[in-house]
Every structure is written in structure tokens, then in C-alpha cells.
C-alpha positions in Angstrom: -11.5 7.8 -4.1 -8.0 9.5 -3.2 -8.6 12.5 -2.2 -5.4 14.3 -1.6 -7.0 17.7 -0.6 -8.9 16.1 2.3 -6.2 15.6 4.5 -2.7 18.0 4.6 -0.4 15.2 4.6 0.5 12.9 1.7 2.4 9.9 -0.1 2.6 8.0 -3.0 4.2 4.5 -3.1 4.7 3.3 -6.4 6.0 -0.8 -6.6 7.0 -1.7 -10.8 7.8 -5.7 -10.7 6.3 -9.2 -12.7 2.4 -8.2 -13.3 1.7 -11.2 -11.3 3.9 -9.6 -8.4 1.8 -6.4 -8.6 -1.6 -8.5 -8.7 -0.6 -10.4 -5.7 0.5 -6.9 -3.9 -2.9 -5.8 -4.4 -5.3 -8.7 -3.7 -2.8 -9.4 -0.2 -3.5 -5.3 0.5 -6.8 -4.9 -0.5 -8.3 -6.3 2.9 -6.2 -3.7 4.6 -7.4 -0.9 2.7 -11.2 -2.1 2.9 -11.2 -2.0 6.4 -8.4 0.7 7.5 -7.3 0.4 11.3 -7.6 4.6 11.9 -9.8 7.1 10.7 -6.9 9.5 10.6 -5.5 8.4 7.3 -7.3 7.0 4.0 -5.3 4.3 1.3 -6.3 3.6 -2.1 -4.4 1.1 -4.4 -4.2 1.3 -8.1 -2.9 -1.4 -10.5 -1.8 -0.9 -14.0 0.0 -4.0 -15.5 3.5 -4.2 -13.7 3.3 -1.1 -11.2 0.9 -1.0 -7.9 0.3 2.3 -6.4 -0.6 2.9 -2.6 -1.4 6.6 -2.3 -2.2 7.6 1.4 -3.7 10.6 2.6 -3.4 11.8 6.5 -4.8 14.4 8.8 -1.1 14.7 10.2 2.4 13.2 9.4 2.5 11.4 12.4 -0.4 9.6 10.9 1.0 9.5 7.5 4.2 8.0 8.9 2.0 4.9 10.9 0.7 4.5 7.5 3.7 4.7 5.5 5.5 2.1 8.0 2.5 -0.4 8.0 2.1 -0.6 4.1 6.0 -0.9 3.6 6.3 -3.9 6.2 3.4 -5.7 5.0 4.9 -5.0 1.2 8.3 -6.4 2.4 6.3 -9.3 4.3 4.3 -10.4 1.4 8.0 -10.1 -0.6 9.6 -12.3 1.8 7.1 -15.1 1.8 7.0 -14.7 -2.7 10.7 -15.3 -2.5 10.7 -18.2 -0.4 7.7 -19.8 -2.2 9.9 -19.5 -5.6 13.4 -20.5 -4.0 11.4 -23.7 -2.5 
């Protein structure tokens, strides 16, 4: 469960496209948040119809920041490879 109190530092990314764009977002990040690479920062996703939310919570804003940067590249990444899918 998020947390925000836990840790000082903060962030919530909220993504509105397709419902099927969210639903992919969240099954491709799922495995990322179930097995998080640092202890120093915690993710949880939500998904409500059209929007995905990644709320992260970090002991430090260096912290926050790896975790910010990670989530936004694999976002963009998993973007890149759903509009070359549909272009062909």
C-alpha cells in the first residue's frame, strides 16, 4: 500500500490514454513494481479505466529521482514499441 508518510520524498505520475494503453502500462510495469531493484524507494500502480497512476515514495530525492527516471523510460519504451506495433 502507498504509503506516502513512510518516506520524505514523493511523486505521482499520472498517464490518461486508450483504456487498453493504460492496461498494457500496467501489466508491462507490474513485474517492476513486484520485485523493486532498491529498498530505498516503494512504487504502487493504480488503474482506473483510461488513467494509470505510478505513485513513488523515497527515503531521499536522489532516490526519488532513480525512480522517477526508471518508470518514465520504461513508460516511453513500452510507448515506442505500441506505436510501431500499430504503424506496422
Amino acid at each position: 500500500m502507498f504509503q506516502p508518510e513512510e518516506y520524505p520524498a514523493n511523486a505521482i505520475i499520472s498517464i490518461t490514454g486508450r483504456a487498453n494503453f493504460a492496461n498494457i502500462l500496467w501489466k508491462s510495469l507490474k513485474p517492476e513494481v513486484e520485485r523493486p531493484s532498491s529498498s530505498r524507494s516503494r512504487i504502487l500502480l493504480d488503474l482506473q479505466e483510461e488513467t494509470i497512476r505510478i505513485m513513488i515514495s523515497a527515503s531521499d530525492v536522489t532516490a526519488l529521482r532513480s525512480a522517477l527516471n526508471s518508470y518514465l523510460r520504461w513508460v516511453k519504451s513500452i510507448t515506442d514499441v505500441l506505436d510501431k506495433a500499430s504503424n506496422g
